[in-house]
N, C-alpha and C positions, 0 to 999 in steps of 0.2 A: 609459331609463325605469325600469329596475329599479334602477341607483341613485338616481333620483328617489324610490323609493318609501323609500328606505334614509334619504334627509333627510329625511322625513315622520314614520317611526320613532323617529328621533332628534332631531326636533322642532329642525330646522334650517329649516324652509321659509323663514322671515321673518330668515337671512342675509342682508344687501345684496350681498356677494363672491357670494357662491353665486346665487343670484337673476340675477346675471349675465349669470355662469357658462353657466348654465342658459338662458337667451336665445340668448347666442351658438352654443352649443352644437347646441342646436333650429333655429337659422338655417342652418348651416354643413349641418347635413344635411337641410336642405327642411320642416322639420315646422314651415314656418311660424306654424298655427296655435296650437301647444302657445306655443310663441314667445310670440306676442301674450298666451295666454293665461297665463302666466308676467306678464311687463309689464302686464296690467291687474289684477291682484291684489296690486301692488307698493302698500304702506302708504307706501313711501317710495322715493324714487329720487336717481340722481344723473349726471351728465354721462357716466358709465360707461354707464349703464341707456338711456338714449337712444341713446349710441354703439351701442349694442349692437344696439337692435330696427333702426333704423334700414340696421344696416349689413345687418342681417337681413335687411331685405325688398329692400336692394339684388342683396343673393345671389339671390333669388328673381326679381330684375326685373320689381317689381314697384314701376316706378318714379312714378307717381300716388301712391300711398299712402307711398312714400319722404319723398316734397316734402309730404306734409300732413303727418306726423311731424315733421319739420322744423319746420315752420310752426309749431307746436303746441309744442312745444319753445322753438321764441322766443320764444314769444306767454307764454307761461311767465313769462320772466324772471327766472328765478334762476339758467339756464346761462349757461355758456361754452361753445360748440362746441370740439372740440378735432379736430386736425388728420383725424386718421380720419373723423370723423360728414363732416365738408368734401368729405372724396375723396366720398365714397358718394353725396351730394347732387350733385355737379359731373358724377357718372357720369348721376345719373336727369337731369339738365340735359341732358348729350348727346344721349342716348337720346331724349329729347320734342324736341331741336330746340328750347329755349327758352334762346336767348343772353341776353334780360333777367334772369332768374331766375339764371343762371349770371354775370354782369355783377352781380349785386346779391351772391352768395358770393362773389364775389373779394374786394367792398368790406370784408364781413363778415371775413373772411381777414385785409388787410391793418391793419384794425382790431383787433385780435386777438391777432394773431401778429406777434414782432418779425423772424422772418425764415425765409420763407418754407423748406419743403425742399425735395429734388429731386423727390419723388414729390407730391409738393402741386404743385409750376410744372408738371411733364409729364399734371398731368390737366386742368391750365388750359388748358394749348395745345391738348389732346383736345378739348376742349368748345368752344373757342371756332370753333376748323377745321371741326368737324361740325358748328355751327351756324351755319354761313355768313360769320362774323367772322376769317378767316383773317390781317386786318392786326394786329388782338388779338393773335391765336396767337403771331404775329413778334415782336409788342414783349416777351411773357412771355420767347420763348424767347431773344431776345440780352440781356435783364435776366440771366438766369441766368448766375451766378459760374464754378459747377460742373452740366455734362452729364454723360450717361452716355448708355449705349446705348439705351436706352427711348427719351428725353430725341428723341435725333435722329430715330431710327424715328418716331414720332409726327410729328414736325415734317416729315419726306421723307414722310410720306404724306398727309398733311393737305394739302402745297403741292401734291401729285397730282391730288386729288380734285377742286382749283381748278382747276386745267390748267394752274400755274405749273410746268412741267418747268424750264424754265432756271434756274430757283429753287431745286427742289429738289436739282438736280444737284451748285451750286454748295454747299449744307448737307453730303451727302453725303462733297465733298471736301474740308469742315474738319472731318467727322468721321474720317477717314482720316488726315488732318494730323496730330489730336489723338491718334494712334497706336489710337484703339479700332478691334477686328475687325471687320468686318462679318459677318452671319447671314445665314442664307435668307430670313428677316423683313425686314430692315432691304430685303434686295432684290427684295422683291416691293413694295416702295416704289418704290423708286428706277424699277426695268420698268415701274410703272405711268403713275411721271410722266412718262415717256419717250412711252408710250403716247397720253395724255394730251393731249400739247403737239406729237405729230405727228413727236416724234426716232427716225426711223426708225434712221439708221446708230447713233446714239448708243445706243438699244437692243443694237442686234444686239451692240455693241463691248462693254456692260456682263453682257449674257448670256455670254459670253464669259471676260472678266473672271471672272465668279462661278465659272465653272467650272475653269480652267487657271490663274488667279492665286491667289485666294483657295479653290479647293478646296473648293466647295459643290456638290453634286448635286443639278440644278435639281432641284424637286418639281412636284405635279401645275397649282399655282396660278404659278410660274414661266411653265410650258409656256402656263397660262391668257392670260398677260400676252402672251408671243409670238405667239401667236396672233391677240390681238385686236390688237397692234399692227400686226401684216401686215393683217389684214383692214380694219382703220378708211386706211392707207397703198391699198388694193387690190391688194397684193401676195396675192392671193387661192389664187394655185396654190401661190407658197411655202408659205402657211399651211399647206395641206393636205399641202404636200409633209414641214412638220414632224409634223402630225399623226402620221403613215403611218410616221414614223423614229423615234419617242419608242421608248424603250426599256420603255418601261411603258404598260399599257393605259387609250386614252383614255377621259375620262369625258364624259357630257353636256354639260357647262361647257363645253368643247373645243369640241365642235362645234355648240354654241350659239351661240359666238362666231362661227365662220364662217358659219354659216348667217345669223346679225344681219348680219354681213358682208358675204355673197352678197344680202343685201336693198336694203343700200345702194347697191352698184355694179352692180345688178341683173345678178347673173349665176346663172338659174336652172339649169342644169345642174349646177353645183357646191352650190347651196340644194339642190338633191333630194337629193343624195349625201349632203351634213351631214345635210337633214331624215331620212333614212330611219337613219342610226346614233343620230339621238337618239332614234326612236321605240322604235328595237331596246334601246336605255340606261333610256328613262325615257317611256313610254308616255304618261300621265294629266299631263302639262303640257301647260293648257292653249294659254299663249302661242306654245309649238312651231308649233302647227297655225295659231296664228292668222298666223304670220309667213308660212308657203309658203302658205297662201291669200291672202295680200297679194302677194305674189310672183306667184300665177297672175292674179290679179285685173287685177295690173298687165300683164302680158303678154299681157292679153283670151284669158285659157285659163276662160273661163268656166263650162266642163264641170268641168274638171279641181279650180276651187275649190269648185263644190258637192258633190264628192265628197270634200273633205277636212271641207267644214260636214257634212256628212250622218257622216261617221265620227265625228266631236265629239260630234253632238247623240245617236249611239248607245255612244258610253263612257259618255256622263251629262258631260261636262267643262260647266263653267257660266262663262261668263267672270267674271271679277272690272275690275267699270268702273273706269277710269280717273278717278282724282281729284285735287285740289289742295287743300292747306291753308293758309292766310295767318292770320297771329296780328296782330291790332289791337285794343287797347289790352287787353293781356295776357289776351285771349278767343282760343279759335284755332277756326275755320271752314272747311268743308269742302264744297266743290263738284262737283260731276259735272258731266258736257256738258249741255248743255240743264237745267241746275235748274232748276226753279222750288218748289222745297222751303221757302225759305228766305223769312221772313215778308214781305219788303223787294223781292223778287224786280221787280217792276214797278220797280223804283226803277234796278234794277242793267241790267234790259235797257234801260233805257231809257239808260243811260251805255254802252253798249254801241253804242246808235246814235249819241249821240256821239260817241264816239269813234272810229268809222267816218267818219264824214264829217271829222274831221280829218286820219286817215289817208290817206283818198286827195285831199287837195292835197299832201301829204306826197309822193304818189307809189308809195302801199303798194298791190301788187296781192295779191288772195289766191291761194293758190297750191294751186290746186284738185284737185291731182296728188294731192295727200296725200290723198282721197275717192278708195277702191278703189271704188267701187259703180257699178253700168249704170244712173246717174242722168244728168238735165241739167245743165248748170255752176248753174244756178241752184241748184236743191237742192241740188249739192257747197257753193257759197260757204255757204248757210243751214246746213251741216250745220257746216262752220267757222265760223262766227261766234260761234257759243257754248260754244265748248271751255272746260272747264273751268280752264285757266289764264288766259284771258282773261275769265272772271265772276267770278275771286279779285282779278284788275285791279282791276278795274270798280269792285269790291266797297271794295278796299283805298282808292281814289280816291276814293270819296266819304267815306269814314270815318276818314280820315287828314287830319295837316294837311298845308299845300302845303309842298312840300318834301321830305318828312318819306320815310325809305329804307325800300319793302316787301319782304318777303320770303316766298317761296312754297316749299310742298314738295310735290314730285309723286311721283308711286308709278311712274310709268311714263317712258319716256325723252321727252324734248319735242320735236313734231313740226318739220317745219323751217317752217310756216304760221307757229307760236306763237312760234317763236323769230324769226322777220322782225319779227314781228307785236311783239311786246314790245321790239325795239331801235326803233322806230320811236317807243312808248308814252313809252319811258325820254326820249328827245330831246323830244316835244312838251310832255311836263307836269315836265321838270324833275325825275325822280326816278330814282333809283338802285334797280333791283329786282333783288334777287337769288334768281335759281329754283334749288332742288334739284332735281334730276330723278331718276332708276334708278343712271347714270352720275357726276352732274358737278355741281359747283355752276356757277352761269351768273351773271355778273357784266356787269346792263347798266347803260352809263351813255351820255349823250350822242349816242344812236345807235350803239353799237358793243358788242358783247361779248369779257369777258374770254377768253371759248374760243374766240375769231378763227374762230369761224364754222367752226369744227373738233372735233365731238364724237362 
């Protein structure tokens, strides 16, 4: 700012170079604002001036105001996006979860630009994986002439997240082919896909691998990946037995995982043991507490869970609800269980009963286990019927054409109710719905999901 004040002196202000300059500069260390206010004082501007603010407030992520820049910028028409302004918009695409608006900069891209780079294709394949278009990702990434390390890394995690391990394995080993080294990066990919797709030994063999071939000192998100891959396998005592031998001390994450773990193959005795070292790590998460009271709940330790609700309601911990998002016709919408928020609401529960009595000629029972509460089955089914991923359904079904592939984001992992319940949906009305959950993207088609019922 004091040589800002040095151009005003010397009657530089109204520079185009410097003007910049001064954008970028203001972006790269957070002064957002000065930033902006630099760019809206501009007599004049130029494909640089846009790169610039733009890439700015991608620094910031502050990825809404990215995309109206953007927008504003075309709308314009006197640019050319040039390859930078591209990355920084494909990143705020990521980040919102909107593959149309990311599907519409490629086009923008390909029209454009006579040939694409490597650091332009490797933020396609980022975008299009994180936005649930992972066949996208694939065709970008075998288009490419020339990879690099990034290049692969992105693609072996992206096929991860889908729960494509066999996939990613085989990327992994024409990266290897291709003579490039592997990182602890690229292999906390690869652990995950492993993870992911249920490769237990194939895990253990690559952990291994990293450490005695390629001469990588697993790190603390390594051990993360072992962990939950023992535990989601129920190799449960292993888990714990790596916990206990790491040569560096565990973190929360660790024994989150086990304890997620201990919930799945209900074994509370080893949930108490993770739950009491993550409370000693990391007190004020709320979800901790919420998981060993589903734990007790389920075990009818009835006592035992109201004194873990009674220790929550005296930290002050406030839960955060469970929600779902579905984008229809480039609007995106937000559910809670039981909405009735939403101005159409009467319209959605009433596809909701719909869609239940199709369900059970189908043969769909709900699966009422999932309701920890000292209710009747009646109230547990009532309490499931309206989960917010199935009034993003609902929602998405009547607002869509037939046919036509929905896609949800959820903040929390999907119950095993929701997830019967949505392959069941995908088979009767002929659609392809693919949910983001905590974990995984879910790919249902025809009655069957891409995560074989394994997440």
């Amino acid at each position: 700012m004091q040589i800002y004040s040095h151009v005003f002196k010397a009657g530089l202000e109204g520079d185009l170079f410097l003007q910049n300059s001064l954008i970028s500069m203001y972006g790269k260390c957070g002064a957002i604002e000065h930033a902006r206010d630099v760019f809206d004082k501009m007599s004049e501007r130029s494909v640089a001036s846009w790169s610039a603010i733009i890439g700015a407030h991608a620094s910031a992520e502050m990825w809404h105001e990215c995309l109206k820049l953007f927008n504003d910028m075309m709308h314009d028409g006197r640019y050319r996006p040039e390859e930078s302004t591209l990355v920084s918009v494909l990143s705020a695409c990521t980040h919102l979860g909107s593959p149309n608006l990311g599907s519409s900069v490629h086009g923008i891209l390909l029209r454009n630009t006579t040939e694409l780079n490597v650091i332009v294709k490797t933020s396609l394949i980022d975008m299009y994986a994180k936005c649930g278009c992972i066949e996208k990702g694939l065709c970008v990434f075998h288009s490419m002439a020339e990879k690099n390390k990034h290049s692969y890394t992105v693609m072996i995690s992206g096929l991860a997240v889908h729960g494509r391990g066999s996939e990613a394995l085989r990327i992994f080993a024409e990266m290897l082919e291709q003579g490039l080294a592997p990182d602890d990066v690229v292999y906390v990919g690869v652990l995950s896909a492993c993870t992911h797709a249920g490769l237990v030994n194939e895990g253990l063999e690559f952990f291994n691998r990293m450490q005695f071939e390629h001469k990588i000192e697993p790190t603390i998100q390594h051990y993360g990946c072992m962990v939950d891959l023992m535990g989601r396998a129920g190799m449960l005592r292993e888990a714990y037995e790596l916990i206990k031998s790491m040569p560096r001390k565990p973190n929360d994450v660790l024994w989150r995982s086990l304890l997620n773990a201990c919930k799945v193959h209900h074994n509370l005795e080893l949930g108490e043991i993770a739950a009491e070292n993550i409370f000693m790590l990391n007190p004020h998460n709320l979800g901790d507490y919420l998981v060993l009271a589903n734990m007790y709940a389920r075990a009818q330790k009835w006592v035992d869970m109201a004194k873990i609700r009674i220790e929550m309601v005296q930290k002050g911990l406030v839960q955060t609800p469970g929600f779902s998002l579905v984008e229809v016709k480039r609007r995106v919408y937000k559910f809670v269980s039981h909405d009735k928020s939403q101005p159409h609401f009467h319209s959605i529960y009433a596809m909701i009963h719909q869609m239940e009595w199709q369900l059970k000629f189908e043969g769909y029972i709900p699966d009422t286990s999932q309701v920890l509460l000292d209710v009747d089955e009646e109230e547990k089914r009532q309490r499931l019927k309206y989960h917010s991923q199935k009034l993003a359904i609902a929602f998405a079904l009547i607002h869509t054409s037939e046919g036509s592939p929905i896609r949800i984001f959820r903040n929390l992992r999907m119950c095993n109710d929701c997830h019967t319940y949505t392959k069941f949906i995908s088979m009767i009305y002929e659609r392809e719905i693919t949910v983001r959950d905590r974990n995984l993207f879910h790919h249902f088609k025809d009655g069957a999901c891409s995560c074989k019922d394994y997440w």
